[in-house]
MMTF fields as JSON, N, C-alpha, C and O atoms, coordinates in Angstrom:
{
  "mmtfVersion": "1.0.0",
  "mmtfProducer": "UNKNOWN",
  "numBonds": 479,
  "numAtoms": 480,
  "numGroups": 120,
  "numChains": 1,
  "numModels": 1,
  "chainsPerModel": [1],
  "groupsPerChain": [120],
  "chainIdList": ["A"],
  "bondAtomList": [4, 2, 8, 6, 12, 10, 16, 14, 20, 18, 24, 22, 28, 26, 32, 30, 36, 34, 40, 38, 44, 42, 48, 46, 52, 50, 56, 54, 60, 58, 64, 62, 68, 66, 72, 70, 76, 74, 80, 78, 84, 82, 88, 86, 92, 90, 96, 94, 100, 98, 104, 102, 108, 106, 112, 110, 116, 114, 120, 118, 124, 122, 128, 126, 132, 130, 136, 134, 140, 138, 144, 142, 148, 146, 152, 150, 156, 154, 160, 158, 164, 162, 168, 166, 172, 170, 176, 174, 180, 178, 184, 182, 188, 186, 192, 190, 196, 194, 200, 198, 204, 202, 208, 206, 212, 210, 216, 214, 220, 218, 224, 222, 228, 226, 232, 230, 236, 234, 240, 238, 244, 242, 248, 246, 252, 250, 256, 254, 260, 258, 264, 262, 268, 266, 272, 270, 276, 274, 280, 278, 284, 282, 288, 286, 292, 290, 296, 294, 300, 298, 304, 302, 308, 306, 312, 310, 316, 314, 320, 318, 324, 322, 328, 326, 332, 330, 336, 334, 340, 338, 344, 342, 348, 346, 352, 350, 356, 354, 360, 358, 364, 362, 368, 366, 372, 370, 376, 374, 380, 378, 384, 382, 388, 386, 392, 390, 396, 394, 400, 398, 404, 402, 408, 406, 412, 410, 416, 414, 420, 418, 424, 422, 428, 426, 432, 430, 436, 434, 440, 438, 444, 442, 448, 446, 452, 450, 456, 454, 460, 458, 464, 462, 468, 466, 472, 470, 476, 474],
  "bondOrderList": [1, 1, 1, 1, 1, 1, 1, 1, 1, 1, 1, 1, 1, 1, 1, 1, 1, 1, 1, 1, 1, 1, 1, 1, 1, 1, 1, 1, 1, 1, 1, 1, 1, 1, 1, 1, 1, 1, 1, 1, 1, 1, 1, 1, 1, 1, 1, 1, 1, 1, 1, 1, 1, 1, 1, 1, 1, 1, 1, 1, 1, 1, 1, 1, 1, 1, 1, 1, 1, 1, 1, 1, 1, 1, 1, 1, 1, 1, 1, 1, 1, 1, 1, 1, 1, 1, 1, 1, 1, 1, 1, 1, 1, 1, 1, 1, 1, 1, 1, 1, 1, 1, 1, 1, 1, 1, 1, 1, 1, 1, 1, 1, 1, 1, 1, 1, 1, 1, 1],
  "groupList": [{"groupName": "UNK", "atomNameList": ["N", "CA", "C", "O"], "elementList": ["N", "C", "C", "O"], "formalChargeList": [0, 0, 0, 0], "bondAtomList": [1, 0, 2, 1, 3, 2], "bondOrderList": [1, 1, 2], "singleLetterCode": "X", "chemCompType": "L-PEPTIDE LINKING"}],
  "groupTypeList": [0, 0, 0, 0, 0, 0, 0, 0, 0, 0, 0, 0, 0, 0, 0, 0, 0, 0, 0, 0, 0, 0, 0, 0, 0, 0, 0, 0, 0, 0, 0, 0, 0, 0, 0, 0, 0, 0, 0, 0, 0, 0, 0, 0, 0, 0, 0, 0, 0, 0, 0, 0, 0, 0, 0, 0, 0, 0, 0, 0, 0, 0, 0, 0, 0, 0, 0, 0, 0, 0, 0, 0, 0, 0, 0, 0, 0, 0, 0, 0, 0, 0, 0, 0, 0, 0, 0, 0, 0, 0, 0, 0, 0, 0, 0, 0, 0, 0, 0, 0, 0, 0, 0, 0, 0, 0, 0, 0, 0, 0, 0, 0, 0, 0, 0, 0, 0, 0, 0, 0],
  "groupIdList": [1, 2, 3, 4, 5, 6, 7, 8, 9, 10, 11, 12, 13, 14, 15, 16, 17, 18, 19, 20, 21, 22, 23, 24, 25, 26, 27, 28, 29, 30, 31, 32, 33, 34, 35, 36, 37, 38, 39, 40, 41, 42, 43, 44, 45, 46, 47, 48, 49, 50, 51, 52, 53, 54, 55, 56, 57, 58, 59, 60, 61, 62, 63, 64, 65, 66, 67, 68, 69, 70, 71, 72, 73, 74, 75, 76, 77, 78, 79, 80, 81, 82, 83, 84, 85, 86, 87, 88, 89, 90, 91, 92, 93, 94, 95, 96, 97, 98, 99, 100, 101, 102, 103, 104, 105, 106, 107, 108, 109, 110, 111, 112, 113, 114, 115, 116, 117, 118, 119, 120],
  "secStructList": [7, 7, 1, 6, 6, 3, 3, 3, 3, 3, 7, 1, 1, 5, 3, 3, 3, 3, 3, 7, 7, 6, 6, 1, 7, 4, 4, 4, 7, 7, 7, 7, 7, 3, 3, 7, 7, 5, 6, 6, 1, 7, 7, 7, 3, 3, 7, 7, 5, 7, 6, 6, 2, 2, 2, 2, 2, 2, 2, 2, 2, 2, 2, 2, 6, 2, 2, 2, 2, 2, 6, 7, 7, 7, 7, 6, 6, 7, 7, 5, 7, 1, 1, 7, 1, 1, 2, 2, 2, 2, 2, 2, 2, 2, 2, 2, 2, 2, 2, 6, 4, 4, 4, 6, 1, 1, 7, 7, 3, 3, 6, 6, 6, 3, 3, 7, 7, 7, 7, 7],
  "xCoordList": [166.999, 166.148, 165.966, 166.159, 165.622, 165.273, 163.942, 163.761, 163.394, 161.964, 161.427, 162.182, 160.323, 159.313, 158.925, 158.354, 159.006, 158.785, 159.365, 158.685, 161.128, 162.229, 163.068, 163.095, 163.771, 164.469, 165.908, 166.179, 166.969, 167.566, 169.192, 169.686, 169.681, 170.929, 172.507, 172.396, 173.563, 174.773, 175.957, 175.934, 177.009, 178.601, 179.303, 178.833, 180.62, 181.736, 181.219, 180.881, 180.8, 180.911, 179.551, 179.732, 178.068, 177.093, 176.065, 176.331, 174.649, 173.673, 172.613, 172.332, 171.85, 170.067, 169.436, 169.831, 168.06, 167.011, 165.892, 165.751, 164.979, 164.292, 162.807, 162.423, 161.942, 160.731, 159.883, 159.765, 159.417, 158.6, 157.036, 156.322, 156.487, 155.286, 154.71, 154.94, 153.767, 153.23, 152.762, 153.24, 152.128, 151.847, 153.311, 152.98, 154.238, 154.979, 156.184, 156.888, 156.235, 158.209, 158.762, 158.441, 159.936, 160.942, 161.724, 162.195, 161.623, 161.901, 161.25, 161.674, 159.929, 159.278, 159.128, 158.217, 159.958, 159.418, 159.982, 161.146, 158.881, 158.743, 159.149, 160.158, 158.801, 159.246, 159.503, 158.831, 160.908, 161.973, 162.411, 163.468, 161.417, 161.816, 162.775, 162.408, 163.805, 165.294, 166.009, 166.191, 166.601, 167.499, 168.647, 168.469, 169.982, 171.321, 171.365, 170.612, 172.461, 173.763, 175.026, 175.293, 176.183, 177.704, 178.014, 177.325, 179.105, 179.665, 180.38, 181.022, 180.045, 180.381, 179.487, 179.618, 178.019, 176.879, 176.049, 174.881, 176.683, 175.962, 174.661, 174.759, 173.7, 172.366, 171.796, 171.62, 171.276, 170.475, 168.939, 168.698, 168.274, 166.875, 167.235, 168.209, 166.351, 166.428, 165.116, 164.484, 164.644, 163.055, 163.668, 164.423, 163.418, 163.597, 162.677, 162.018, 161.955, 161.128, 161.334, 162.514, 160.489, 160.686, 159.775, 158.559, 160.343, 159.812, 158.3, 157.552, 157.918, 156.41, 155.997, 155.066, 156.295, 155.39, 155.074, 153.939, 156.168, 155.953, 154.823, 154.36, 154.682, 154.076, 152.169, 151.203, 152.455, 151.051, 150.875, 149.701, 151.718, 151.36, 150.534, 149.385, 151.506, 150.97, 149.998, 149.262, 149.134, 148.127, 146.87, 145.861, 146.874, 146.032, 146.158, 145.244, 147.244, 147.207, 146.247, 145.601, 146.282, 145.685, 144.236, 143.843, 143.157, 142.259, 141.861, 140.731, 142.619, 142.263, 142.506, 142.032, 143.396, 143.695, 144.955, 145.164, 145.603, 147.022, 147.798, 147.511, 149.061, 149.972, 149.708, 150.344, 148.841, 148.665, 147.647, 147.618, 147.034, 146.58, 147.468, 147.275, 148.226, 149.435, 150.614, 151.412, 151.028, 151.998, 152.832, 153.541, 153.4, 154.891, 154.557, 153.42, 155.94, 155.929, 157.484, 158.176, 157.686, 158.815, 158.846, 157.85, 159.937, 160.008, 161.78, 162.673, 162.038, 163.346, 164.551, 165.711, 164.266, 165.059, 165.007, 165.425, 164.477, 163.745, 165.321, 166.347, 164.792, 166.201, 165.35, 164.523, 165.557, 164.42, 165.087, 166.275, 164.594, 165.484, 164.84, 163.712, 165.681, 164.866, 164.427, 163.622, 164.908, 164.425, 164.227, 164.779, 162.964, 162.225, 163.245, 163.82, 163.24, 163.798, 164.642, 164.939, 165.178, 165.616, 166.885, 167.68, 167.134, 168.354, 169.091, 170.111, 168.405, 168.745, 168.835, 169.482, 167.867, 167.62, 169.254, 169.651, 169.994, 171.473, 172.373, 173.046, 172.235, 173.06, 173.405, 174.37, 172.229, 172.301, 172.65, 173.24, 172.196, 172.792, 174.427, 174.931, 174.974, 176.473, 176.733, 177.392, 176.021, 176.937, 177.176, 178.311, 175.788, 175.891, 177.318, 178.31, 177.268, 178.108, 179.512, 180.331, 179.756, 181.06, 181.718, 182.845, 180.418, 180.874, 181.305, 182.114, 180.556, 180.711, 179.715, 179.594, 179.01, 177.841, 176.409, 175.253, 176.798, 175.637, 175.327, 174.121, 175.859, 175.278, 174.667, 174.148, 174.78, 174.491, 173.29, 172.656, 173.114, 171.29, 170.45, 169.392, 170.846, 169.806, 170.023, 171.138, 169.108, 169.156, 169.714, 168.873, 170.597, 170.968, 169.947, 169.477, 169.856, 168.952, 169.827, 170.822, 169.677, 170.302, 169.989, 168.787, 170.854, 170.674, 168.892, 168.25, 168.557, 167.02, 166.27, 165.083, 166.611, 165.477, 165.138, 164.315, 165.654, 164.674, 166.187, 167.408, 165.127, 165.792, 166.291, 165.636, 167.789, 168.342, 168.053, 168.93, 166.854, 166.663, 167.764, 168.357, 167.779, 168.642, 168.348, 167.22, 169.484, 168.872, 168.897, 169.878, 167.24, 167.352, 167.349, 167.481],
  "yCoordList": [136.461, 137.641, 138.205, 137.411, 139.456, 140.538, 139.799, 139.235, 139.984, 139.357, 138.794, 139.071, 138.091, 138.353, 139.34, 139.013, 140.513, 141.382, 142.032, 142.711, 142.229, 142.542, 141.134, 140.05, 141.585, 141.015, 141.483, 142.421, 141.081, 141.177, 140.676, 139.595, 141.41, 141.259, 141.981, 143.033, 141.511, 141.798, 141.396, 140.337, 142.002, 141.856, 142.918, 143.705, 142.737, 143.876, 144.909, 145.548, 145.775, 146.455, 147.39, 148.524, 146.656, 147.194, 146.45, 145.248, 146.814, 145.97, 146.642, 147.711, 145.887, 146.879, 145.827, 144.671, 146.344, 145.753, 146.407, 147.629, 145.428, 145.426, 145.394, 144.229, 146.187, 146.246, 145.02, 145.275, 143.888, 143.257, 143.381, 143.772, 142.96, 142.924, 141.481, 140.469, 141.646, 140.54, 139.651, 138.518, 139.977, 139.157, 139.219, 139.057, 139.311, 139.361, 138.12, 138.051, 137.372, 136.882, 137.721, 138.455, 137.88, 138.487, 138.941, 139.994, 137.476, 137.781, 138.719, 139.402, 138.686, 139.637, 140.92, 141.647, 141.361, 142.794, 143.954, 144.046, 144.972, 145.834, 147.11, 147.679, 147.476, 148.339, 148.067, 147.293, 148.714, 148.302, 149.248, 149.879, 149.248, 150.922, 150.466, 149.676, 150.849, 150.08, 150.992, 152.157, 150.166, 151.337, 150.026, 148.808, 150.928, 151.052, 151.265, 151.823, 150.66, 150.776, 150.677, 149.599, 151.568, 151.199, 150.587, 150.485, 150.054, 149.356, 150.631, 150.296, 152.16, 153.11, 153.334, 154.211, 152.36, 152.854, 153.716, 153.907, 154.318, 156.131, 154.857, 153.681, 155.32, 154.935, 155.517, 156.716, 154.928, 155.952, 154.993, 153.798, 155.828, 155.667, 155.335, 155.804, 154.534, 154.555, 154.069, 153.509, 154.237, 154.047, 153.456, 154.197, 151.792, 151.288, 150.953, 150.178, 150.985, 151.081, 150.324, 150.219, 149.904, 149.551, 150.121, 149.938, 150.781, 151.297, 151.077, 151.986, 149.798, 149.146, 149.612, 150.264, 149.705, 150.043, 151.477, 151.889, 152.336, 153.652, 154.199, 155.331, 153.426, 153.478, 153.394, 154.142, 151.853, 151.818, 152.748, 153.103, 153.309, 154.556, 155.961, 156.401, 156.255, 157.177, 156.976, 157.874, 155.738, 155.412, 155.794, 156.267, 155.624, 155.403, 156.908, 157.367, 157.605, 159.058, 159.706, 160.746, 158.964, 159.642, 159.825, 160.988, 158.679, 158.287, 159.161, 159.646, 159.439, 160.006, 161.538, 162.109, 162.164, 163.267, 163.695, 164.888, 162.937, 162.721, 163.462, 163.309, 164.456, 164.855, 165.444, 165.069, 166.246, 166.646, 165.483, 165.282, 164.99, 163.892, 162.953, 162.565, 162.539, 161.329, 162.232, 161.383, 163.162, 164.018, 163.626, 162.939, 163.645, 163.646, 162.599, 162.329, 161.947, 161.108, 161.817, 162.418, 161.47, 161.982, 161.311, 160.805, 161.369, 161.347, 161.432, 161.249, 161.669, 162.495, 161.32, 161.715, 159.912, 159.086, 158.307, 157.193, 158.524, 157.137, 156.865, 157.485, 155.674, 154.988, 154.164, 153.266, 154.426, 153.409, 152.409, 152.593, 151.263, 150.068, 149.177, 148.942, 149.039, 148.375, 146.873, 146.599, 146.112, 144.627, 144.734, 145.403, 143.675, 143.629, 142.213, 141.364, 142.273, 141.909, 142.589, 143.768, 141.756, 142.204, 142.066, 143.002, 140.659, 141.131, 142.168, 142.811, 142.174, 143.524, 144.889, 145.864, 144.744, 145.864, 146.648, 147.803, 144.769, 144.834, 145.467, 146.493, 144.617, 145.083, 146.599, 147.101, 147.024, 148.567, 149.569, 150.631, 149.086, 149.577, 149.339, 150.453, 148.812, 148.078, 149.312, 150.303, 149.08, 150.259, 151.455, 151.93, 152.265, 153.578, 153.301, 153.769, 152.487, 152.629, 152.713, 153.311, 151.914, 151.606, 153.041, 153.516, 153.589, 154.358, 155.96, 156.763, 156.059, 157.095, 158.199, 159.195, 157.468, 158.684, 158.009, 158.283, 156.974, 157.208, 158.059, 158.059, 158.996, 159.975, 161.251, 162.148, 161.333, 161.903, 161.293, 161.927, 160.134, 159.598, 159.085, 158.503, 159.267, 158.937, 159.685, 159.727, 160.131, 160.714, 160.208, 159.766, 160.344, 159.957, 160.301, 161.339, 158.769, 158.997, 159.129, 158.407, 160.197, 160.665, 160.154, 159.998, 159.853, 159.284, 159.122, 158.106, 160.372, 160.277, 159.799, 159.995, 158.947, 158.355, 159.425, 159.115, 160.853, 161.812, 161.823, 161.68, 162.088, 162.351, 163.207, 164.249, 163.272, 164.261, 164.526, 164.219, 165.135, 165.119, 166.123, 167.137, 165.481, 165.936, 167.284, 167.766, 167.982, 169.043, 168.805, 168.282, 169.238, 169.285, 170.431, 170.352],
  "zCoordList": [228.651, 228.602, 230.0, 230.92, 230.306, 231.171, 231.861, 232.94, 231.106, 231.571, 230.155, 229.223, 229.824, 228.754, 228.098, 227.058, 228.293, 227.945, 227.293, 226.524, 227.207, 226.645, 226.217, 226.801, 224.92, 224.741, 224.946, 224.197, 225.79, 226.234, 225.69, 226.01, 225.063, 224.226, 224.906, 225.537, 224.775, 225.504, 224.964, 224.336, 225.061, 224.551, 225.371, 226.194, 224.919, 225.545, 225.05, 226.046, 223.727, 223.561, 224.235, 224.679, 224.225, 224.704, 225.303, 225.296, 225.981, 226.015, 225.866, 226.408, 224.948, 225.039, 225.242, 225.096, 225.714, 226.033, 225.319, 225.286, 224.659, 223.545, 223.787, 223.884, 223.904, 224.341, 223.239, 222.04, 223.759, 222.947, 222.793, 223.716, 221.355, 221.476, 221.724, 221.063, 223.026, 223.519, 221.896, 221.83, 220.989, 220.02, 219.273, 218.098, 219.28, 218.131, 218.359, 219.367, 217.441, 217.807, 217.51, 216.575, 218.35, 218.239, 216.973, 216.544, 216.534, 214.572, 213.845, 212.913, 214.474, 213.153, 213.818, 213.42, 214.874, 215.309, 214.572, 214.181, 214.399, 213.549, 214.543, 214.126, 215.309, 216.648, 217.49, 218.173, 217.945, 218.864, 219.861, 219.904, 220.668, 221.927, 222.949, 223.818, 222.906, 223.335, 223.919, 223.566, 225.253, 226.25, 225.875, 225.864, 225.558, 225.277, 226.714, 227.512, 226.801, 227.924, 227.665, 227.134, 227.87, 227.786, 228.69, 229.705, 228.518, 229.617, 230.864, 231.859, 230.456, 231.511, 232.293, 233.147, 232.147, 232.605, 231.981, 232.318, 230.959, 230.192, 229.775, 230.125, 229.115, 228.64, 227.835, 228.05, 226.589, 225.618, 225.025, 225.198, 224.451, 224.592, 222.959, 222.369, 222.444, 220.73, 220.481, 221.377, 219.324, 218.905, 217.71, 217.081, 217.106, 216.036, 215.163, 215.857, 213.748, 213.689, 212.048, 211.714, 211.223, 209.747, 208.91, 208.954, 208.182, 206.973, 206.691, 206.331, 206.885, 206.902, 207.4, 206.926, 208.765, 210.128, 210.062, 210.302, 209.705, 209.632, 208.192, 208.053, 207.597, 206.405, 206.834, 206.689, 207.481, 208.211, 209.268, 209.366, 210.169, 211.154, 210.0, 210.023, 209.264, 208.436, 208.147, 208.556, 207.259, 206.622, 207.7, 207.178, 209.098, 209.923, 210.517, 211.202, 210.248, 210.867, 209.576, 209.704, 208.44, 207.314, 207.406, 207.319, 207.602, 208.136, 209.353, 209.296, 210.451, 211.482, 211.828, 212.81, 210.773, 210.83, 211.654, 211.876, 212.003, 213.294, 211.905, 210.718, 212.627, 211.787, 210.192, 209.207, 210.194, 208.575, 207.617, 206.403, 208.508, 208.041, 207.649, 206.497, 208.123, 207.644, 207.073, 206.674, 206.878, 205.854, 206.489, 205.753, 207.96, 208.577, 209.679, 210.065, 210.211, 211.398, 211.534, 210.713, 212.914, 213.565, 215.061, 215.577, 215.585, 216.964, 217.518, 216.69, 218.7, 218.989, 218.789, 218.667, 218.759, 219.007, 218.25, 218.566, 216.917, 215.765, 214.949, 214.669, 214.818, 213.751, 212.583, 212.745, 212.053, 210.787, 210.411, 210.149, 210.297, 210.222, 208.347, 207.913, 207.999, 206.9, 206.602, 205.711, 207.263, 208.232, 209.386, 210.259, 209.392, 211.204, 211.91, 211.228, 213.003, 213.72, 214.614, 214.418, 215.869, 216.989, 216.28, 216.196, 215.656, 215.105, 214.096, 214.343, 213.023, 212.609, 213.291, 212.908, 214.648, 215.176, 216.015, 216.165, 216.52, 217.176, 216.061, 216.156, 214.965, 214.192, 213.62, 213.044, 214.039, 213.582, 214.662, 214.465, 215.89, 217.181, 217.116, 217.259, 217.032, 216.813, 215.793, 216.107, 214.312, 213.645, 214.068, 214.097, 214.563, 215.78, 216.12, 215.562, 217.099, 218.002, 217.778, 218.476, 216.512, 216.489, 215.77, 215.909, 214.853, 214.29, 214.929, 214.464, 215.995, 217.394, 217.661, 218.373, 216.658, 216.495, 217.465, 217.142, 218.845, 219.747, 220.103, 220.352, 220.314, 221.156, 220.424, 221.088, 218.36, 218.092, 217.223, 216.38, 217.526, 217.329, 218.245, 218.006, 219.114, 220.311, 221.807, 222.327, 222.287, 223.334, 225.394, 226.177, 225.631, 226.777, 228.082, 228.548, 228.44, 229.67, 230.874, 230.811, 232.454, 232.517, 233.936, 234.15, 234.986, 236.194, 236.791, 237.056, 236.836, 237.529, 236.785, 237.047, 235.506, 234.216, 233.318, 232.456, 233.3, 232.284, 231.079, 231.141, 230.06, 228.497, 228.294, 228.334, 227.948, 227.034, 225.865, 225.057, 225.326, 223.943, 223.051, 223.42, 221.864, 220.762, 220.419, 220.522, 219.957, 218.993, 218.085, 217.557, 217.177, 216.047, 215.275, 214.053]
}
């Protein structure tokens, strides 16, 4: 690992680093705010997230009035994952990738650290 804080995963083809939650194992993480790296150096930002979690975000935007009162969640870089874990979280990064569409789900971070956000 990177530090404690990330979980820290690598192969030929890529490496991300996995923002952890201080209470969480790794197994059961539900959100996964993750910088991608190629092996060209390029870098992309991804937000991983499970179905659950987004369910309970809503519930609590409902309650508080956030977003339509719960109606919509969004964000520029989200991937919804349907198992928690870091591992599922690789595995789905891997399909992106292999399939060639990184760069058309997640936003490239760009030498000085700022985001290329997507168009939507």
């Amino acid at each position: 690992m990177a530090s404690q804080a990330y979980f820290h995963w690598a192969d030929d083809e890529f490496e991300v680093d996995i923002l952890l939650d201080g209470n969480v194992d790794a197994a059961d993480l539900e959100v996964g705010d993750s910088i991608i790296t190629l092996p060209t150096g390029e870098r992309y930002s991804a937000l991983l997230i499970t179905l659950d979690q987004i369910s309970r975000i809503m519930d609590r935007h409902r309650q508080c009035g956030e977003n339509l009162s719960g109606r919509y969640f969004g964000t520029p870089d989200l991937i919804v994952v349907r198992e928690k874990g870091v591992a599922a979280m690789v595995d789905v990064i891997r399909d992106i990738l292999t399939s060639g569409d990184l760069p058309t789900w997640f936003p490239k971070i760009r030498e000085n650290d700022q985001l290329d956000l997507l168009e939507m």
